[in-house]
N, C-alpha and C positions, 0 to 999 in steps of 0.2 A: 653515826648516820651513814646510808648505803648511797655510794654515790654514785653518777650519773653512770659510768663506763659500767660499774657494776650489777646495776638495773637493769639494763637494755643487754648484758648479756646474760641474766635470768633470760628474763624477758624472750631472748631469742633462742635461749635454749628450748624452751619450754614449748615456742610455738615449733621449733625443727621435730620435737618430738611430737606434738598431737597432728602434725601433718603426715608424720610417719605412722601415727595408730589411725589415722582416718584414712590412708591410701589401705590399709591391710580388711579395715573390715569394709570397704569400699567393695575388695576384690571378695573376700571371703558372703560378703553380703548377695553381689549379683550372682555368684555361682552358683551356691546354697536356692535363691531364689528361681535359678534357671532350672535347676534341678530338678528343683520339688515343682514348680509349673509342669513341667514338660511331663515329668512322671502324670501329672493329673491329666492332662489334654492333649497328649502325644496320640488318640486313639479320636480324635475329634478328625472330621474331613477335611477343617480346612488350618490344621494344624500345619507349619514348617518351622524349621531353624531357625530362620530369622526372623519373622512375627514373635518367636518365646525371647529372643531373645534382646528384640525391640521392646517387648511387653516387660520384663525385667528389666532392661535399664532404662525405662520410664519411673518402673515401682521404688527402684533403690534407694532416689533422694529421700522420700519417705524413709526409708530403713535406716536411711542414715540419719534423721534429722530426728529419728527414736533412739538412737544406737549415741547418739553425741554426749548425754551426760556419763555413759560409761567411757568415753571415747578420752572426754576432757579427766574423769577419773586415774584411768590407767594414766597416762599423759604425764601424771602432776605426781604420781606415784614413780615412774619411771625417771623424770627429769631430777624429784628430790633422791632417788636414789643412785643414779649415775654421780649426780655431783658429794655426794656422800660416798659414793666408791674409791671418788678422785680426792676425797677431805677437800676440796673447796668449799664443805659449810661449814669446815672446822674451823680453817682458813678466814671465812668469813667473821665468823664468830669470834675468833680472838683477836680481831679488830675493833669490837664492841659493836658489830652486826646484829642486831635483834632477831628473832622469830619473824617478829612480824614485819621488818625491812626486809627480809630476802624473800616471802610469803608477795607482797606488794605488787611484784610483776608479775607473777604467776596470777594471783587474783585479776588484775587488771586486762592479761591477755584472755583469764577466760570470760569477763565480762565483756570483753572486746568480740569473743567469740560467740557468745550469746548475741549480741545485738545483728551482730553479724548475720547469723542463722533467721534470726525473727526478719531481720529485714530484707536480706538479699536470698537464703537459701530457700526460707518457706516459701515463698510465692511460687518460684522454680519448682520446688518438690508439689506443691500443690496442682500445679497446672498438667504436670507430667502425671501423674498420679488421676487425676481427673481425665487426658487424653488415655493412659494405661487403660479406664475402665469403659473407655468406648470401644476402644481393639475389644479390650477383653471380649466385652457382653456379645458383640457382633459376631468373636469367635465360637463362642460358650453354646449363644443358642439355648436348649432347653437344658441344657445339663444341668444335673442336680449338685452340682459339685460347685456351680458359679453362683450358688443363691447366697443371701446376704446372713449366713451365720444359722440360717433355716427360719429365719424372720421377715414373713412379707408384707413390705408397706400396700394400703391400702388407703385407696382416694375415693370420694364420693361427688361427683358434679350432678350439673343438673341443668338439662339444654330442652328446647324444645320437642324432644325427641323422646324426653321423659326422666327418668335418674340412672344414674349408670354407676356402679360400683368397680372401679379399677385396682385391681392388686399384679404383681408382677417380681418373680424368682430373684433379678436382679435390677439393678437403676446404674445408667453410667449418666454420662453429661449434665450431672449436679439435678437429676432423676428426670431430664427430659426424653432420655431413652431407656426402654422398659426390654427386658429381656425375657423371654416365655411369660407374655403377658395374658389378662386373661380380663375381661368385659362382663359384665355383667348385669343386663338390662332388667328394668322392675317393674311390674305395671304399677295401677293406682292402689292396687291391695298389698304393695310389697312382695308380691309372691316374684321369682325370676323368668321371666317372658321369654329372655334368649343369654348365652353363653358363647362368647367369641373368645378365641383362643388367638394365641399370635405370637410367633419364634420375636418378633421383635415389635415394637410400636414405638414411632416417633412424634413427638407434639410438634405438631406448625401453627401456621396462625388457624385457629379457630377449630380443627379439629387436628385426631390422631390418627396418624398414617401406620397402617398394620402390612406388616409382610407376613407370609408364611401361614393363612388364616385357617382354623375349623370353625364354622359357625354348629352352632346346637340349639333347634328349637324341639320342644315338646311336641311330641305327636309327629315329626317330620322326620324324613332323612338328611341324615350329616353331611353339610356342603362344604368344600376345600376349596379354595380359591387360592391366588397368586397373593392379593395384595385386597385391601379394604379400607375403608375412611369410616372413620367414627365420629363425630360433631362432637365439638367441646369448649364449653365457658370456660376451662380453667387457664389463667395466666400462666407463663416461664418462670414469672417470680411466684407466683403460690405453690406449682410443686416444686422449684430449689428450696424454695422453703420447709417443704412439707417432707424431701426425701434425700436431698444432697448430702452429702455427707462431709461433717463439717472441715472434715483434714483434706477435701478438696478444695476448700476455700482459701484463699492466701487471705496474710495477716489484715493486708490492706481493707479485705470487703468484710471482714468480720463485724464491724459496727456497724455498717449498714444491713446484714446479713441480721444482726440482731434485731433490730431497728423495727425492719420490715415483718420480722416474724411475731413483732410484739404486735402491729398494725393487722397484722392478719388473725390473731387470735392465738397464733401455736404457739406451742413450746421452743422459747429459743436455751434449752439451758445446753444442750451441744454445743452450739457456736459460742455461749457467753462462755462457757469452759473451757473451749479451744481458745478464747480469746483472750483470758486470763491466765492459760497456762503458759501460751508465747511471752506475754509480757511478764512473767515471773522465772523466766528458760534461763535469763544470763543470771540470775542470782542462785539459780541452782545449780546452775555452773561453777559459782565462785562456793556455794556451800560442798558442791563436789572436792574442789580443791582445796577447803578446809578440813574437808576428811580423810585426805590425801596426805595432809599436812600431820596429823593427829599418829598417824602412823611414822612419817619420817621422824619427827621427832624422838621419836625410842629408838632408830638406828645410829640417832648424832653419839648416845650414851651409849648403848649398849650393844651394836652391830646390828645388822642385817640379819634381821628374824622371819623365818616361815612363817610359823604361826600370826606376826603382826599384818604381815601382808595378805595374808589369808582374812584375818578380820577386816582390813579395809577395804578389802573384795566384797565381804560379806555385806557391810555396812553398808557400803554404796548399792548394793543390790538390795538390801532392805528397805532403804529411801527412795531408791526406782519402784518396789513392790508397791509401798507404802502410795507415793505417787500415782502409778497407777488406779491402787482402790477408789482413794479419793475424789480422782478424774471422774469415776464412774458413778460415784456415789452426787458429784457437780452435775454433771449428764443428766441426771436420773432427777434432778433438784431435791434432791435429799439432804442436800449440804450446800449452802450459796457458792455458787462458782468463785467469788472471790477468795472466800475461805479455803475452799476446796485447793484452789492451785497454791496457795501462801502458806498454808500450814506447814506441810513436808518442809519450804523451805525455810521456814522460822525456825521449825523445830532443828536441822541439819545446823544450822550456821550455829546457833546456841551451842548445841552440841560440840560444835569444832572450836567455837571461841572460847569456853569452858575449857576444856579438853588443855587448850596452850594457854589459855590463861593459870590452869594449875603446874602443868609444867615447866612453865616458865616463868612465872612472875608467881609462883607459889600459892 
């Protein structure tokens, strides 16, 4: 049986190491990201150093809070392999140490870490992530290069005014700010009566406030203006609903984020995915660190293998791919969000319990 001292210095081995692999791609992450932003918007007007450089380490916790099941991978790979450099699991071991006692704190810290992330880090990454995309849009302007994957959301209200069809290149402030937006009035026969254009439009109460406007009627000359109001029914919660993007949302508003979008008629399966993949994050974490494990164990017998470590790179990058698809296919509601985020992780831990269950208890 592992006892107390020797738990808590797993235990703290393990977290000195994923603090050390989370500072590296911390640094490697905002740089990479400073980089490639700047390369794309360095020729924008109202481009400087420290706007890219705000705008990137707003976006990072994001990057990192993607980047964390490889983070906790490497981590559990590195700590079983140090203490295998040092024979401390050898050590271990012929005390009548188990697998699965010295495995114990390493799982526990990364489920510690998990919850940790769902509860303290996402909001953080969320909210910066969501302020990142208001800089952004306001720097971006018309550029083709800030639109959202080349996919334009599109809104359809209906005021006294008549029906108005609104699409726009980009959406920040959980889609209540529109970036190269574009209006589209209708008369009673559907045909387009006028065409308003606009570097930016903001919803306030009851209508949307346009900068940077071309209006365009039929038969007329093209009028520019400063600035323009457009009248509009639609609530802050029907377009969050309709355009936000769900990794803006922290954990906390994700059920009522559903809630609301099931009341309104729309598709909530973004948000029910995001909200199922947080709560399924620390056990991907501990399936991480069983795959981790599935590896170290062939070093305890046989040394320290390239190729083993190479597979367990692979593997964990396979269960990220794998995770990914699925996300999208929960998104997409092609697959129930709950399935969608639990399979990967069903399937990993199987995998890794298997795995030392044959190696070890035969």
């Amino acid at each position: 049986m592992i006892g107390r001292t020797l738990f808590w210095y797993f235990f703290r081995r393990y977290v000195i190491f994923t603090l050390q692999f989370f500072a590296g791609v911390l640094i490697i992450s905002y740089l990479a990201d400073f980089t490639e932003f700047s390369r794309r918007t360095s020729n924008l007007p109202n481009y400087s150093i420290s706007l890219a450089m705000l705008i990137s380490a707003l976006r990072v916790p994001l990057i990192i809070q993607t980047a964390i099941p490889f983070v906790v991978l490497f981590s559990a790979m590195g700590t079983l392999m140090a203490l295998n450099r040092k024979h401390e699991l050898v050590i271990a071991r012929s005390t009548g140490v188990s697998a699965w006692q010295f495995l114990a704190p390493l799982c526990l810290a990364s489920l510690l870490i998990g919850v940790l992330t769902v509860l303290a880090f996402n909001p953080l990454a969320a909210k910066a992530l969501s302020q990142a995309e208001v800089v952004d849009a306001v720097m971006h302007g018309v550029d083709p290069s800030s639109s959202n994957n080349g996919i334009i959301p599109w809104l359809r209200q209906q005021t006294d005014e008549g029906t108005t069809v609104i699409g726009a290149t980009k959406t920040a402030n959980r889609g209540q700010l529109l970036s190269d937006a574009t209006f589209l009035r209708l008369d009673k026969d559907g045909s387009i009566s006028e065409r308003i254009d606009a570097k930016t439009a903001t919803l306030e109460e009851g209508a949307w406030k346009l900068d940077g406007v071309t209006e365009y009627r039929p038969g007329k000359e093209v009028v520019h203006s400063k600035s323009a109001t457009v009248k509009s029914g639609l609530t802050p919660e029907f377009i969050e609903e309709s355009l936000a993007d769900p990794e803006t949302i922290p954990f906390y508003e994700l059920g009522r984020k559903i809630r609301a979008a099931h009341s309104f008629g729309l598709n909530a399966g973004g948000f029910a995915m995001q909200y199922h993949s947080l709560v399924a994050l620390p056990w991907l974490l501990v399936a991480m660190t069983l795959i981790a494990a599935t590896v170290s164990m062939r070093f305890v017998r046989m040394g320290q293998s390239a190729p083993m470590i190479l597979g367990g790179i692979l593997a964990g990058f396979l269960l990220y791919v794998v995770s990914v698809l699925v996300k999208a296919f929960g998104s997409a509601g092609i697959v129930p969000p709950v399935a969608a985020a639990w399979f990967p992780v069903v399937v990993a831990m199987f995998f890794g319990i298997t795995f030392l269950l044959h190696k070890e208890d035969g």
